[in-house]
N, C-alpha and C positions, 0 to 999 in steps of 0.2 A: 282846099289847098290853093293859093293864092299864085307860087311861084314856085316848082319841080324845076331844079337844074339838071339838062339833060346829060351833061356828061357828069361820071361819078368821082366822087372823089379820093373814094378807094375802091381796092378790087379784088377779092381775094377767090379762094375755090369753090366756097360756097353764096356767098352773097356778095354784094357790094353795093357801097353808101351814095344816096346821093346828099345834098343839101337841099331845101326849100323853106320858104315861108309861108304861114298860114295866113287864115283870113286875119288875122287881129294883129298879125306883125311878128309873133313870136317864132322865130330860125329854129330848125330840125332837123334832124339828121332820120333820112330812111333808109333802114337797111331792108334791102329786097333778095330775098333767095332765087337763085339761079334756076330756070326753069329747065326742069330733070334731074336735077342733082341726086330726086332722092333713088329715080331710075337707076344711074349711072354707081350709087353706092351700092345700093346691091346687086349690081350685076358684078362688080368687084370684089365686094366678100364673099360671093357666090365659087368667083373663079379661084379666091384667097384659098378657101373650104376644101375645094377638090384638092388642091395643088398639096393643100397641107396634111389632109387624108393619106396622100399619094404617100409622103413623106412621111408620117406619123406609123405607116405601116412598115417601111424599111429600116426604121430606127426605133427601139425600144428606149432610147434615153430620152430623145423626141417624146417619145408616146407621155411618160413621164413626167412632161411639165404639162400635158393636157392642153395641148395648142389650139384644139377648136374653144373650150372653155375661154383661152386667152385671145382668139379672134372675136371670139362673140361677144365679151366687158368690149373689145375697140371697135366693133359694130356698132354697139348701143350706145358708147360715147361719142361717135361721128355720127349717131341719125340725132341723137340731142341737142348736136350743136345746129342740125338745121331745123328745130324746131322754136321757133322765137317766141312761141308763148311759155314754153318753159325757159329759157332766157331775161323773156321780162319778168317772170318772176325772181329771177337768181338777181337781178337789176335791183330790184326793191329789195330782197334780203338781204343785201351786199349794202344800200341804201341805209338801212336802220341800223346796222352796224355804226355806222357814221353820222348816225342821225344829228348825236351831241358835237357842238363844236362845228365848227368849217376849214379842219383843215385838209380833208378831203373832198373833191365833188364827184357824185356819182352822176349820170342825167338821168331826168325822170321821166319815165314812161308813159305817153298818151296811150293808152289802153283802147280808148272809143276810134282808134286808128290804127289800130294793130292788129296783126293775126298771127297765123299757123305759119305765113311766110314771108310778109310785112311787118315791120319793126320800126313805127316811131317814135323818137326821142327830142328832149332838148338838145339845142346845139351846144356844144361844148370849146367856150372858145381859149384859145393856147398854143403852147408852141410844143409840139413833140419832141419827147426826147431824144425821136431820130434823127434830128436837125439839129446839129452843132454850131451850126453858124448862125442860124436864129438866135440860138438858148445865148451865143456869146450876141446878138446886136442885143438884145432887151435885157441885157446884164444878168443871166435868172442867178440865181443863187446854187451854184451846182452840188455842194457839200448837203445846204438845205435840202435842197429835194432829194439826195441819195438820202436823208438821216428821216426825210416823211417818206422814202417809200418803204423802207426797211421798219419806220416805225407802223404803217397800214400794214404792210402781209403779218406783221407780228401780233397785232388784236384779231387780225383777221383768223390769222391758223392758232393760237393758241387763245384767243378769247370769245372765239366766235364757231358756229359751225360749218361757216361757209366761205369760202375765200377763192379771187381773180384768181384763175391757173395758167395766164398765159401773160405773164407781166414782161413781154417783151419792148423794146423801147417807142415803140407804136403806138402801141395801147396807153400810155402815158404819155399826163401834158404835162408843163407849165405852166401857169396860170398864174394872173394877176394876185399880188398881194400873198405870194408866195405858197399859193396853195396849191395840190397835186390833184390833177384832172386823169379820171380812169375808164376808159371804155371798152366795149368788146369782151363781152359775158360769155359768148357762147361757149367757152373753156371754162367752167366751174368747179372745184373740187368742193366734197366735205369732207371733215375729219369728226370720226367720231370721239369718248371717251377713251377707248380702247387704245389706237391710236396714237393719239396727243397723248398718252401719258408714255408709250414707246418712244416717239418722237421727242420727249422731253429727256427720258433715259438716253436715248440714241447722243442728245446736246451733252446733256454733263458727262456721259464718258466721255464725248471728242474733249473739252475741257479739261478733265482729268487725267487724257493719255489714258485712260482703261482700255486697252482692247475687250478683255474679259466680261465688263462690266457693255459693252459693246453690243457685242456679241449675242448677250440674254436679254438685250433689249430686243434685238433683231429677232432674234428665232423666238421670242414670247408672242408673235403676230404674225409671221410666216408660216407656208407650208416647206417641206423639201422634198425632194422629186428624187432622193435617195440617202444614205445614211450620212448624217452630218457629224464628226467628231468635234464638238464645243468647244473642247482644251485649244486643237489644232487650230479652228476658225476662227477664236479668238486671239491664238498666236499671230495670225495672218494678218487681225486688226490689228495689234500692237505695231507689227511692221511697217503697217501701213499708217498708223501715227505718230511713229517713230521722227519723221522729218518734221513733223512741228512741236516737238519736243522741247526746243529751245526757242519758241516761238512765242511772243507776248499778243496780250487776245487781241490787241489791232492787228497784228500781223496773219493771225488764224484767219481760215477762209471755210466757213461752212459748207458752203458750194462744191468747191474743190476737192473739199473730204469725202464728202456726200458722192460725189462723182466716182472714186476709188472704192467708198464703201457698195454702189452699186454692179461694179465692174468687178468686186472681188464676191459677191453672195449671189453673180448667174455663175462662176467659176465653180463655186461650190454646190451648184445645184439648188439652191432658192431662191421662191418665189414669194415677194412680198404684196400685201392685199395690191390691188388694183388703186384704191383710193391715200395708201400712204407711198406708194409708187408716184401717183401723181404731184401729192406734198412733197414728194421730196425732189421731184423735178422742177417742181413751183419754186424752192428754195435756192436750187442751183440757179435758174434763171433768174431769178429775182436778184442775187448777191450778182451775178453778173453786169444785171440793166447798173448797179449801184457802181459797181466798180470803177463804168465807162464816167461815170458823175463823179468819185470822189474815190481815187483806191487806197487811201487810209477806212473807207467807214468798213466795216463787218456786218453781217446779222448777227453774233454772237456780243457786239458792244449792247444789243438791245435786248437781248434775252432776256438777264438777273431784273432791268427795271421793270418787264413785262409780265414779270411773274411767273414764268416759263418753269422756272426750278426755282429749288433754294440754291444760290449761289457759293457761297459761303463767302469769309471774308476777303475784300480786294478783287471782288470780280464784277461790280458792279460796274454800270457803263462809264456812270461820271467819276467813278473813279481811277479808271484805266491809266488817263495819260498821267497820273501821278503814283501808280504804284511803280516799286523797285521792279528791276530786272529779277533781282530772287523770286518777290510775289508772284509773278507769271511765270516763272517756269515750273516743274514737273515737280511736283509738291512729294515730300515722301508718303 
């Protein structure tokens, strides 16, 4: 390595990046793990363990969701995140997804320089979308990149088995010639079959106003941590889709929904897998990052082209800004 710039250019809890150049001139980005970190992790889920023991014994409703079980999936998902040779692989599976076309860049992996806690890459050069006054000097295209990143997590979670889980505005660039720059793997979700087709049930009820239809999508992949009445919890959905009832699907906000649907199924005492908890945190954030770009676009304008559901008629994206007000609303 030709030139390590000593100070980093980001910095986060577990590692942080520098830049440098190789011998042959080709810019990278090395991300280097923080020395103890993995110490420091388990001396924390250690203390997490007791504390929640301590708790789990004074409360049988506690006991119930099985909170060492649910400490131990976010044990395993934070010592993943600081193992980077599982990361560069999420990098390259996340890579072939995209392999056709450019209009996403993933960076690629130098392997013969990488390890267990060293992470080199191409550099990736753009403007983040943390920076607004960048994105406004280089004119980016702000509707563009909300409608490519909405259009990436959509192949990704329903075409693919592997998809970015921390699409914060960070982790995405701008890039020249209008194409979307994604970095920072260490957050990866999969969805399996199972899943994805939940999650595709969970889409067309929020579009139909079903709570009902809702509901059975939810408890078909869930456990519950005590007896759940369907009728009622699906009454609770309806309530709860009640306000965008008279909502046209630009208007609808997946995210949003998602956010209620998660705050109303711990109320009821469910616990949904660990891996469609993360999709659908993935979703929220992602319709987020989009919003701060473009708050006409949806995730749900990209659904019906992506294949996601059958649609039915008038719900397809390009056809949105020309259906009637009747067609979008609450169909009999």
């Amino acid at each position: 390595m030709e030139k390590l710039e000593i100070v980093p250019v980001a910095c986060g809890s577990i590692a942080q990046v520098h830049r440098a150049t190789l011998d042959d001139g080709l810019r990278v980005a090395v991300k280097v793990r923080r020395p103890g970190i993995l110490t420091d992790i388990d001396a924390d889920v250690s203390l997490l363990r007791q504390v929640i023991r301590v708790v789990a014994f004074l409360s049988s409703r506690v006991r119930a969701y099985d909170p060492i079980a649910i400490l131990d999936e976010f044990a395993t998902l934070l010592r993943a995140e600081t193992d980077f040779i599982s990361e560069a692989g999420n990098i390259e599976a996340v890579r072939r997804t995209f392999a056709i076309g450019d209009a996403v860049t993933i960076p690629r992996v130098l392997p013969d320089l990488s390890g267990e806690s060293v992470l080199v890459m191409e550099w990736i050069e753009g403007v983040p979308l943390s920076d607004p006054e960048r994105l406004e000097e280089v004119g980016a295209d702000r509707a563009g990149l909300a409608r490519a990143i909405l259009q990436a997590y959509g192949v990704m979670i329903f075409q693919s088995d592997r998809f970015h889980a921390d699409p914060h505005p960070g982790n995405l660039f701008a890039m020249e010639g209008g194409r979307l720059g994604m970095i920072d793997f260490g957050e990866v979700g999969s969805v399996d079959r199972a899943e994805r087709v939940a999650l595709q049930g969970m889409v067309a009820a929020v579009l139909g106003r079903n709570g009902e239809a809702l509901a059975a999508a939810v408890l078909s992949v869930s456990r519950t941590t005590r007896s759940v009445d369907q009728t009622e919890f699906g009454e609770q959905l309806s309530r709860t889709l009640d306000p965008i009832a008279d909502a046209t699907l630009r208007e609808m906000r997946l995210g949003e929904t998602f956010g209620r649907l998660l705050h109303l199924v711990r109320t009821f005492g469910i616990v949904l897998p660990s891996d469609l908890a993360i999709l659908i945190k993935t979703l929220i954030e992602c319709e987020a990052t989009t919003n701060e770009l473009d708050p006409t676009m949806s995730m749900l304008n990209l659904v019906g082209e992506l294949g996601a559901f059958a649609p039915g008629p008038g719900l397809r994206s390009d056809e949105t800004s020309a259906e009637s007000s009747d067609e979008v609303r609450r169909r009999p």
